[in-house]
C-alpha positions in Angstrom: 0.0 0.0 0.0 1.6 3.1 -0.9 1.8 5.9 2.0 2.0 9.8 1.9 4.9 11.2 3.4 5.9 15.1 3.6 9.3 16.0 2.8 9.8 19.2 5.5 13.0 20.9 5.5 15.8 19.2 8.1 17.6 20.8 10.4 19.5 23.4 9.0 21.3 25.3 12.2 20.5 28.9 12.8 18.7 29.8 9.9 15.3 31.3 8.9 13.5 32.8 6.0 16.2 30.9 3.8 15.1 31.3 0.1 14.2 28.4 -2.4 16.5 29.0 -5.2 15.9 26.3 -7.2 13.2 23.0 -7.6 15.0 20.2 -8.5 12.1 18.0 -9.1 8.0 18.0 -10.6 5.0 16.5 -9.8 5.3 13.0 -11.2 9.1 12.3 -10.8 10.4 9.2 -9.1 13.2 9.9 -6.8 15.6 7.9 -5.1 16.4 8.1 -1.5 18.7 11.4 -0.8 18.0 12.6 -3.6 17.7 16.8 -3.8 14.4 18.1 -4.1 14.7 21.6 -3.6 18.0 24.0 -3.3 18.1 26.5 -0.5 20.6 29.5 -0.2 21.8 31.1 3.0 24.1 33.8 3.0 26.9 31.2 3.7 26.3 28.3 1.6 23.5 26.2 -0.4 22.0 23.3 0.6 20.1 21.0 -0.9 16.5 19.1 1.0 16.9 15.6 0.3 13.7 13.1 0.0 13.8 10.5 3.3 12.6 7.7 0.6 12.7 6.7 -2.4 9.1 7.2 -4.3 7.1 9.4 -6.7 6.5 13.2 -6.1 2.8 14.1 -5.5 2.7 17.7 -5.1 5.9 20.6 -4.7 4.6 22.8 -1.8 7.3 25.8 -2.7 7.8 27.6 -5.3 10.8 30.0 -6.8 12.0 32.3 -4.1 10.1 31.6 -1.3 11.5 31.8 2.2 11.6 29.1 4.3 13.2 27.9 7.5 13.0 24.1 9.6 10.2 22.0 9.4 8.7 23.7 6.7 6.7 21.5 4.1 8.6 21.4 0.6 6.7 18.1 -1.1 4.4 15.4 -0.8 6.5 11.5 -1.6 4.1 8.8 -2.4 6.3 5.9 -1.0 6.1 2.6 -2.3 7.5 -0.4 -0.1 8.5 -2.5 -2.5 9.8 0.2 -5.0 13.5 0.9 -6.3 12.8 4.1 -7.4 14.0 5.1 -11.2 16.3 8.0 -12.1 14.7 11.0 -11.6 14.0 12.5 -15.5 15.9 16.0 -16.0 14.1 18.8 -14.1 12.9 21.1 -17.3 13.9 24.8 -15.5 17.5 23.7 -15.4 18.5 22.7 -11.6 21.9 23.0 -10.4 23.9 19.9 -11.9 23.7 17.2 -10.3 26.8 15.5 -8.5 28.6 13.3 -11.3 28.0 9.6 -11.0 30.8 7.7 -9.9 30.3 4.5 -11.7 27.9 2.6 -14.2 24.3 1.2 -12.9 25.3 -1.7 -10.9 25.5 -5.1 -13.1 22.0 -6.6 -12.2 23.8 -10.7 -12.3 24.4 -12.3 -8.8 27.6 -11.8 -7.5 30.3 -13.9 -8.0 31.3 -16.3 -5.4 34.5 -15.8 -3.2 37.3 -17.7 -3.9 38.7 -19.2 -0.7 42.5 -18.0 1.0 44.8 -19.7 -0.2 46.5 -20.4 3.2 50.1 -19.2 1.8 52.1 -17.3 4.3 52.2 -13.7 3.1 54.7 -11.7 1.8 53.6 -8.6 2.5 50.3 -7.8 5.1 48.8 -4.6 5.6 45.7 -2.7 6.6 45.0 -1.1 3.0 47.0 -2.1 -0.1 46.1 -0.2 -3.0 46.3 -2.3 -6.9 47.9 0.7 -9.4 49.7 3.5 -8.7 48.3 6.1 -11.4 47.3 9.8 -10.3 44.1 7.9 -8.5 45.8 5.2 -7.2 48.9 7.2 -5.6 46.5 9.9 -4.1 44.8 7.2 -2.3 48.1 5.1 -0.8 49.6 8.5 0.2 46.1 9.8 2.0 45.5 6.4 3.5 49.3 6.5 4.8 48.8 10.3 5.9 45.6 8.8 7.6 47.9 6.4 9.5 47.3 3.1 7.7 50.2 0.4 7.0 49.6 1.0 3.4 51.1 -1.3 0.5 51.0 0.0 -3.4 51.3 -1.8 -6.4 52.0 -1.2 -9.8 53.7 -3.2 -12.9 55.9 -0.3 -14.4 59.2 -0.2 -12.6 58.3 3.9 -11.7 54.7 4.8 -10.2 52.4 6.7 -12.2 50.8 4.7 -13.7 49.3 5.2 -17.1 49.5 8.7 -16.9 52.8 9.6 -15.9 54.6 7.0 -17.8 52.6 6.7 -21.2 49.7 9.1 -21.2 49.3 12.6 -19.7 52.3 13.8 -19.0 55.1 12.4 -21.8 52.4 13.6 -24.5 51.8 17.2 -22.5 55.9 17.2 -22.9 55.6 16.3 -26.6 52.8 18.8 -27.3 54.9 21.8 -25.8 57.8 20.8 -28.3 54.8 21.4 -30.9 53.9 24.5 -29.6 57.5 26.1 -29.4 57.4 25.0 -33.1 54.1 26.6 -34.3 54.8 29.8 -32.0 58.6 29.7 -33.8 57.1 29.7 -37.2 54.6 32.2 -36.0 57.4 34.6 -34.9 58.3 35.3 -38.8 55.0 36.8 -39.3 55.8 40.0 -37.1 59.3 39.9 -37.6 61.3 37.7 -36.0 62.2 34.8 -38.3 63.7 31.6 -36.8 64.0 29.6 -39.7 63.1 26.1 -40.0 63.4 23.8 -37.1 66.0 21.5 -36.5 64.7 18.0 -34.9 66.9 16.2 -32.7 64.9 13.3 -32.2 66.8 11.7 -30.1 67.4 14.7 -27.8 63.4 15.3 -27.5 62.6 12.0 -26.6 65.4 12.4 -23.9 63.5 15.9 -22.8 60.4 14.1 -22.7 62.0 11.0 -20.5 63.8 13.5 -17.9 59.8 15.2 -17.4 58.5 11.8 -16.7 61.7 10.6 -14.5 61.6 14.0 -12.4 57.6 13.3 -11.9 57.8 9.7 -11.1 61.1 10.0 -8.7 59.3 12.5 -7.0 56.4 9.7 -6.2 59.1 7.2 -4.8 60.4 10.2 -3.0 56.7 10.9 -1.1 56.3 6.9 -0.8 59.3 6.5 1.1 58.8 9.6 3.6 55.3 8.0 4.2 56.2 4.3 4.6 54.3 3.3 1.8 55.6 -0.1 0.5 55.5 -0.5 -3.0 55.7 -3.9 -4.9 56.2 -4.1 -8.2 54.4 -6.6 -10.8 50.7 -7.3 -12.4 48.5 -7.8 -9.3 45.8 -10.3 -9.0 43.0 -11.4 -6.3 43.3 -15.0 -5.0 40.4 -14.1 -2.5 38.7 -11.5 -1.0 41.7 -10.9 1.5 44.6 -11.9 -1.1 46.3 -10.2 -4.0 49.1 -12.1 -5.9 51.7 -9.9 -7.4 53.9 -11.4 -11.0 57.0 -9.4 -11.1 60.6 -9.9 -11.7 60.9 -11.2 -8.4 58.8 -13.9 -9.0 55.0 -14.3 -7.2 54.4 -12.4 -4.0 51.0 -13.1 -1.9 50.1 -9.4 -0.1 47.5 -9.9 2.3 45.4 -7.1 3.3 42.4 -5.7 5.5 40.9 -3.3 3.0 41.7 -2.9 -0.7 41.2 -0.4 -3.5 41.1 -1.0 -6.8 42.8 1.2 -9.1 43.9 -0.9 -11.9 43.0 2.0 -14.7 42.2 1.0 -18.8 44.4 0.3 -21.6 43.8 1.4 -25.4 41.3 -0.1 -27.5 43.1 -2.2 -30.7 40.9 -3.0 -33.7 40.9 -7.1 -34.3 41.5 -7.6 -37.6 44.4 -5.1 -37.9 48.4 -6.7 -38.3 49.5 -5.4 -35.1 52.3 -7.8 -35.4 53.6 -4.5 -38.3 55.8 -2.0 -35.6 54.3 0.7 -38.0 51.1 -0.2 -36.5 50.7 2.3 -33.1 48.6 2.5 -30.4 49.2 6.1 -28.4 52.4 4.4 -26.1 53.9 3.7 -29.2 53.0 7.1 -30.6 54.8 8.6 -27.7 58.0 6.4 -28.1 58.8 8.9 -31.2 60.3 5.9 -33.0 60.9 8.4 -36.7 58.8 10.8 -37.8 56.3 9.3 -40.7 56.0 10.8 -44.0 52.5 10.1 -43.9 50.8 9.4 -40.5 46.8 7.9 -41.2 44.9 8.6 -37.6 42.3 6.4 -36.7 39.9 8.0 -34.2 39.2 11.9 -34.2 38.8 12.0 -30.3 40.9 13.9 -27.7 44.0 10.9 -27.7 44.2 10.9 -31.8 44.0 15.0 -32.5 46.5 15.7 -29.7 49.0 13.0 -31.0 48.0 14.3 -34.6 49.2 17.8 -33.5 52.7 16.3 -32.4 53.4 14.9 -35.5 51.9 17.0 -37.9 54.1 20.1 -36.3 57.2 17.5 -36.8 56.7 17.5 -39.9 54.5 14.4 -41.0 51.3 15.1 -43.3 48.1 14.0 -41.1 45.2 12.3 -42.2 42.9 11.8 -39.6 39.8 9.4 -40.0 36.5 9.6 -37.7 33.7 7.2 -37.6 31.2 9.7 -36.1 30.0 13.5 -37.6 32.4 15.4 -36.1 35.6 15.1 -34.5 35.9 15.3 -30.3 32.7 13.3 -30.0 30.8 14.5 -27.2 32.0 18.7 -27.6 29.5 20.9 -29.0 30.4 21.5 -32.4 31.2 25.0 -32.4 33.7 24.4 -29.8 35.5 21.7 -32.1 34.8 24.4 -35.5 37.7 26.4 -35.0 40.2 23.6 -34.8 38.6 21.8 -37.1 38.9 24.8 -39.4 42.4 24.9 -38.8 43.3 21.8 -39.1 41.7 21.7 -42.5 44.6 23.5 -43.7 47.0 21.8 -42.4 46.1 18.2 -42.7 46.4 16.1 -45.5 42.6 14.7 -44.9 39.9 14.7 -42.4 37.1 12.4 -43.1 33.9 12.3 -40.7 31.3 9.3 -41.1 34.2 7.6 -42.8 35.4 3.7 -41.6 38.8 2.1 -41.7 37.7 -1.7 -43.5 40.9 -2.9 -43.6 44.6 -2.2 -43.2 47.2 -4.4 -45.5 50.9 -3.7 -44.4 53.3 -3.9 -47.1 56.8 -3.5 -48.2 56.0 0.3 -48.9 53.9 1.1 -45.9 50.6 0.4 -44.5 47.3 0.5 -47.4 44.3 1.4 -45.7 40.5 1.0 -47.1 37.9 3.1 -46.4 34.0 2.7 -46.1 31.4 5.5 -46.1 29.6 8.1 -48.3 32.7 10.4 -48.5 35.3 7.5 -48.5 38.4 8.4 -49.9 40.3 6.1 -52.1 42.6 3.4 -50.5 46.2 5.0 -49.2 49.5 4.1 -48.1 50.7 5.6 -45.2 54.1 5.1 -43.5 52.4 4.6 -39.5 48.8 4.1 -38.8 47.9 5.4 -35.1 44.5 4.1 -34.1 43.2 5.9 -31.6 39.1 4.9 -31.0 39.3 4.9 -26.8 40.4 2.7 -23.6 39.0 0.1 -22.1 38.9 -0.2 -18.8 40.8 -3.3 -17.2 38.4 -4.9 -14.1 38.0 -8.0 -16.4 42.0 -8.4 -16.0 42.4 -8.4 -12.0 40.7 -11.6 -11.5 38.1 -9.8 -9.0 35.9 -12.6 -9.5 38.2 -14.2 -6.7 37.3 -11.6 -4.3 33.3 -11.6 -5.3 33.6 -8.2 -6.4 31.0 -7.3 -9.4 32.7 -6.7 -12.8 30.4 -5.5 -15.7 31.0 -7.2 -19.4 32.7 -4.2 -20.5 35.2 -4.1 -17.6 33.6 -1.4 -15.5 33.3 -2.2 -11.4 30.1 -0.6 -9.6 30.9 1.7 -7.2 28.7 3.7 -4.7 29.5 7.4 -3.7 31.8 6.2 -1.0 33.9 4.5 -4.0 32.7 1.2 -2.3 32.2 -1.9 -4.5 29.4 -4.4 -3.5 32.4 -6.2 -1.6 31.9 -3.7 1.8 35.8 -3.5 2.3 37.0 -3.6 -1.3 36.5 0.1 -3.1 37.7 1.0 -6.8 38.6 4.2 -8.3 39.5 5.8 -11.2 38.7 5.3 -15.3 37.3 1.4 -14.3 34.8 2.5 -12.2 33.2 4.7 -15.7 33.7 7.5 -17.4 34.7 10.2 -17.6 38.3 8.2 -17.8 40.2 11.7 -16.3 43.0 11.6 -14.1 42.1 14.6 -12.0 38.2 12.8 -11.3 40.8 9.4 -9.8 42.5 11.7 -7.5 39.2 12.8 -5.7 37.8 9.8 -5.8 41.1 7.9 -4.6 40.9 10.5 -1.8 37.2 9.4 -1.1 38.1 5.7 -0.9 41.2 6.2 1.5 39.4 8.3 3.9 36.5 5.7 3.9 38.5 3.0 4.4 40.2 4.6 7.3 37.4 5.4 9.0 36.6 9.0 7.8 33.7 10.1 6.5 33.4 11.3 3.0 32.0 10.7 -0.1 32.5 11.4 -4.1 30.4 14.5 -4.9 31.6 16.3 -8.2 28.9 18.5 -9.4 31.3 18.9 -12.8 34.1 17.4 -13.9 36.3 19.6 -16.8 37.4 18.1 -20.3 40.3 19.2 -22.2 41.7 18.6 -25.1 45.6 20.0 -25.8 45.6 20.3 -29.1 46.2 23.8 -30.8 44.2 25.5 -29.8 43.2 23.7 -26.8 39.5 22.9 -26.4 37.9 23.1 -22.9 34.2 22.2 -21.3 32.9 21.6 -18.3 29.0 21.0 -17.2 25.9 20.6 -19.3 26.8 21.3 -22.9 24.2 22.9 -24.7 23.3 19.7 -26.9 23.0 17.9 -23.2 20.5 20.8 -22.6 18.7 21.3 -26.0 18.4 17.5 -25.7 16.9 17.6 -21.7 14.9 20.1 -22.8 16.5 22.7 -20.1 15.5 26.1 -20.8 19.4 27.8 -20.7 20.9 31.1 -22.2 24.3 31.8 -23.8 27.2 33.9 -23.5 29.5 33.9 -25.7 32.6 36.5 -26.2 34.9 36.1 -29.6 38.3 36.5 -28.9 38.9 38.4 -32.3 37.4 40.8 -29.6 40.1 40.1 -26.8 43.3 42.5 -26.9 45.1 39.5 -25.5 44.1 37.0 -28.0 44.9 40.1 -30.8 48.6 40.6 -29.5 49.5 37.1 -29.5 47.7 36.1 -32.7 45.4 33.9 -31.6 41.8 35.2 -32.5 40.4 32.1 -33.8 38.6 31.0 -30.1 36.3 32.1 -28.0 34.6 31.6 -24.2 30.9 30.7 -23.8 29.1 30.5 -20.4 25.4 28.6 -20.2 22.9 29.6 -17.7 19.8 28.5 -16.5 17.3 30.9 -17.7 15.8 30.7 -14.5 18.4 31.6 -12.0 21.0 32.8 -13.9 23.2 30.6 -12.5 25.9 29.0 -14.9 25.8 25.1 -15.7 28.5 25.0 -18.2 31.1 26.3 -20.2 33.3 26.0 -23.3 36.6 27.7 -23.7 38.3 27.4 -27.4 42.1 29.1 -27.1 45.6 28.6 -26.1 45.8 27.4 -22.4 42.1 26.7 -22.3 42.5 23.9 -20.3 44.0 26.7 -17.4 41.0 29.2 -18.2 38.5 26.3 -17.6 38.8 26.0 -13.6 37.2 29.3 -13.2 33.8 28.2 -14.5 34.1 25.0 -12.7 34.8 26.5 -9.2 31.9 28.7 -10.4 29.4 26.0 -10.7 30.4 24.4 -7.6 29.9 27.3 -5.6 26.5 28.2 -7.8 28.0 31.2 -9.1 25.1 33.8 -11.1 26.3 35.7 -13.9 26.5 38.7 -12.4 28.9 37.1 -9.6 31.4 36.0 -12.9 30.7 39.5 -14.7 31.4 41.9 -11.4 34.5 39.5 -10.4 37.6 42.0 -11.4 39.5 39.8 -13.9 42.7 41.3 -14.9 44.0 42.7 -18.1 45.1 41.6 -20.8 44.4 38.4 -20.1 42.5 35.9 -22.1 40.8 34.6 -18.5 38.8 38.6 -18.7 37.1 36.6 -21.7 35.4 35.0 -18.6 34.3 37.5 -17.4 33.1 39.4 -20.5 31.0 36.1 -21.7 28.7 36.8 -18.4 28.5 40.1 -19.3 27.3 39.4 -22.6 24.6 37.1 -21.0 23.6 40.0 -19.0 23.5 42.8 -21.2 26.2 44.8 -19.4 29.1 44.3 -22.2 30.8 47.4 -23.2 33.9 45.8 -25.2 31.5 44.4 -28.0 28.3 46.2 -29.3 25.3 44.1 -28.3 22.1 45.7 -29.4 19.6 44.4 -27.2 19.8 44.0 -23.7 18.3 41.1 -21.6 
């Protein structure tokens, strides 16, 4: 039988008359337990009234700027006892954004059954051991070590970092600066200062891009050792739900443990089908390793991993063809953020083919022959390196969890709740295997989350926004809803948007082809996203998320003093433009 039950506001210490700012819900919406319904603002912070049980929303008792205090009646739950309630649908008057979901739905099979201890003496024992030492899995050996745990951290490269540090982020960030010193050289000429053309040491670049990684990873066994963080090196493996077997050059070591968290990351997707066995064949390690610079480089994949790689070698020198299977390149970016590199690119690139499929790849004496599918298919080529690039797959299908009866989706994925916490109570997992977004700087809050849990602490993963950049050149930059995600939720939002053909900053440096864009909700005026298109976008970014984590208005961004000239007063100028109150461009009509 389902029962009424009035959602009143909680306890909220000395507050009264504290207004209702925004509604996150509507008459007919099935909510899950905790789950916002309205958003209150006191002059110190915003708080959200949860629902006490999961159910389907009757009635909303507030409305827009009312003023309420404790015990006042926000909604009417019809509560179910039987129910699991649904996702609530997107609230239509854009709410704040929601916290970003740790993990995929949990799988719905059984889970598996524990494997029992093996009875070996250990090697190692300790309270929390922590499988991968990437910018997730560090973060949470060094918190849970700060915390006072007997902490033991393993990873199979012979430095930590991980993915990252070794073959990812940071050797490709190096490589990417070498590209920019290049474009900004050749730039130079055009007010006077000619540099001529480039000399390429290769062999002294890919030493300049080892010593980044070497002074970032020593600096990890540095902090390890001043916290007595043990680290073992090898592939790691569950035996049980107490039990990890580490491979190394060692030979096998058994660590047994109290608590464990799982931080084991994702490797690069490889086509089957492809001859992989060809060296010229690359995934983005071997992209990194800088083994000659091709001729004629074919890019598989237009996403962040395959343009940013595509700018290192197209500025040493190689003629790019990049190939994407979707309608636009940097899937998931609205399209007028990708438009200016896009535009760019065009001229510089060899080819770039949208809605257009790699069939086939024949290696050769000459090089590698690829065939093409698709409307605007160009004819087969031969290209001295092919660097597919289509994504990462994340790697809980390779740790044996099974062992340890923790859930593992069929794509590799590992359910987590906001505590980081697997269905396994003292097992958590962290990072790009517990879902997307697959960003380092979302594994070092959550790896954070999961140490402090497992110490004892409490705390819990609560991103409202997580920021996306791509460093290519220009750099591309978003964080929140983009306004596809809100044209397709059917949020009524608003837009500012400054040029930076407009920003003296941008003019002096040469770089008008960009621009910032802010997204508000129509109703509050409070920003819920952002894209930045420029050099150093990725730095400009933060702003806007700090902004939407604090539920900034756009007067708040457009009265903040930003300084000049600076491309981050573009900020500042894009609120002003949703406002009305811009004075550096002409807008006609005022809001």
């Amino acid at each position: 039988m389902a029962n009424a039950i009035e959602i009143k506001v909680p306890d909220i210490g000395n507050y009264s008359g504290v207004p209702v700012i925004e509604i996150l819900v509507k008459p007919g919406d099935s909510v899950k337990k905790d789950q916002g319904i309205v958003t209150l603002e006191s002059d110190k912070a915003t708080m959200e009234v949860p629902s006490p049980s999961a159910g389907v929303i009757k009635e909303i008792k507030v409305k827009l700027g009312d003023e309420i205090g404790e015990g006042a009646l926000v909604a009417i739950l019809e509560s179910a006892e039987a129910a699991a309630a649904a996702p609530a649908p997107a609230a239509k008057a854009a709410p704040a954004p929601a916290p970003v979901a740790a993990a995929p739905a949990p799988a719905a099979a059984p889970a598996p059954t524990a494997a029992a201890a093996s009875g070996r003496k250990a090697d190692f024992e300790c309270q929390i051991v922590v499988l991968g030492s990437g910018p997730g899995g560090y973060t949470a050996a060094f918190r849970a070590a700060d915390l006072g745990q007997d902490t033991v951290l393993i990873e199979r490269y012979a430095t930590l970092g991980g993915v990252c540090l070794n073959v990812g982020c940071i050797p490709s960030k190096a490589l990417l600066h070498a590209g920019r010193v290049i474009e900004e050289a050749a730039h130079a000429a055009d007010i006077g200062l000619d540099f001529g053309k480039p000399k390429i040491d290769l062999d002294k670049l890919r030493a300049s891009k080892t010593k980044v990684v070497a002074q970032l990873t020593g600096g990890l066994a540095g902090m390890a050792k001043q916290r007595k963080v043990r680290v073992v090196e090898g592939v790691g493996k569950f035996l049980s739900p107490n039990e990890i077997e580490v491979e190394g050059k060692d030979g096998k070591k058994l660590v047994r443990f109290e608590k464990a968290i799982i931080a084991a990351g994702s490797q690069a997707v490889k086509l089957p089908g492809f001859p992989w066995a060809d060296k010229r064949m690359m995934d983005s390690t071997d992209a990194l390793d800088l083994a000659d610079i091709p001729k004629k480089l074919l890019v598989v994949g237009g996403g962040i991993i395959g343009l940013e790689m595509a700018c290192v070698y197209d500025a040493l020198g190689s003629e790019v063809t990049v190939v994407e299977l979707l309608d636009q390149l940097m899937p998931g970016a609205d399209p007028d953020l990708v438009r200016p590199l896009q535009q760019r690119l065009a001229k510089r690139y060899a080819g770039i083919h949208l809605k257009v499929k790699v069939s086939k790849i024949e290696a050769g004496k000459n090089g590698l022959t690829a065939t093409f599918e698709g409307d605007k298919a160009p004819e087969p080529q031969t290209y001295d390196r092919v660097l597919v690039a289509i994504g990462r797959s994340a790697n809980g299908g390779k740790i044996n969890a099974q062992a340890a009866g923790v859930n593992v989706t069929d794509r590799g994925f590992i359910p987590v709740d906001k505590q980081m916490r697997t269905n396994v109570p003292h097992i958590f997992a962290i990072g790009d295997l517990v879902g997307q977004p697959m960003l380092a700087h979302k594994a070092t809050h959550e790896g954070k989350v999961a140490a402090e849990v497992a110490a004892g602490e409490k705390s819990e993963f609560v991103a409202r926004v997580i920021p996306s950049v791509a460093y290519t050149d220009p750099e591309i930059a978003w964080v929140g809803l983009t306004e596809s995600e809100a044209k397709k939720q059917g949020i009524a939002y608003g837009v500012g948007k400054f040029p930076h053909a407009a920003s003296g900053r941008a003019i002096g440096i040469g770089r008008t082809e960009g621009f910032t864009k802010l997204i508000f909700d129509e109703a509050s005026h409070r920003v819920i996203g952002a894209g930045i298109v420029a050099p150093n976008a990725g730095d400009l970014i933060a702003e806007v998320a700090l902004a939407i984590e604090m539920g900034c208005e756009a007067a708040d961004i457009g009265l903040t003093i930003h300084p000049h000239p600076t491309l981050s007063e573009s900020v500042g100028m894009a609120a002003e433009v949703y406002e009305g109150t811009i004075t550096d461009l002409y807008v006609p009509k005022k809001k």
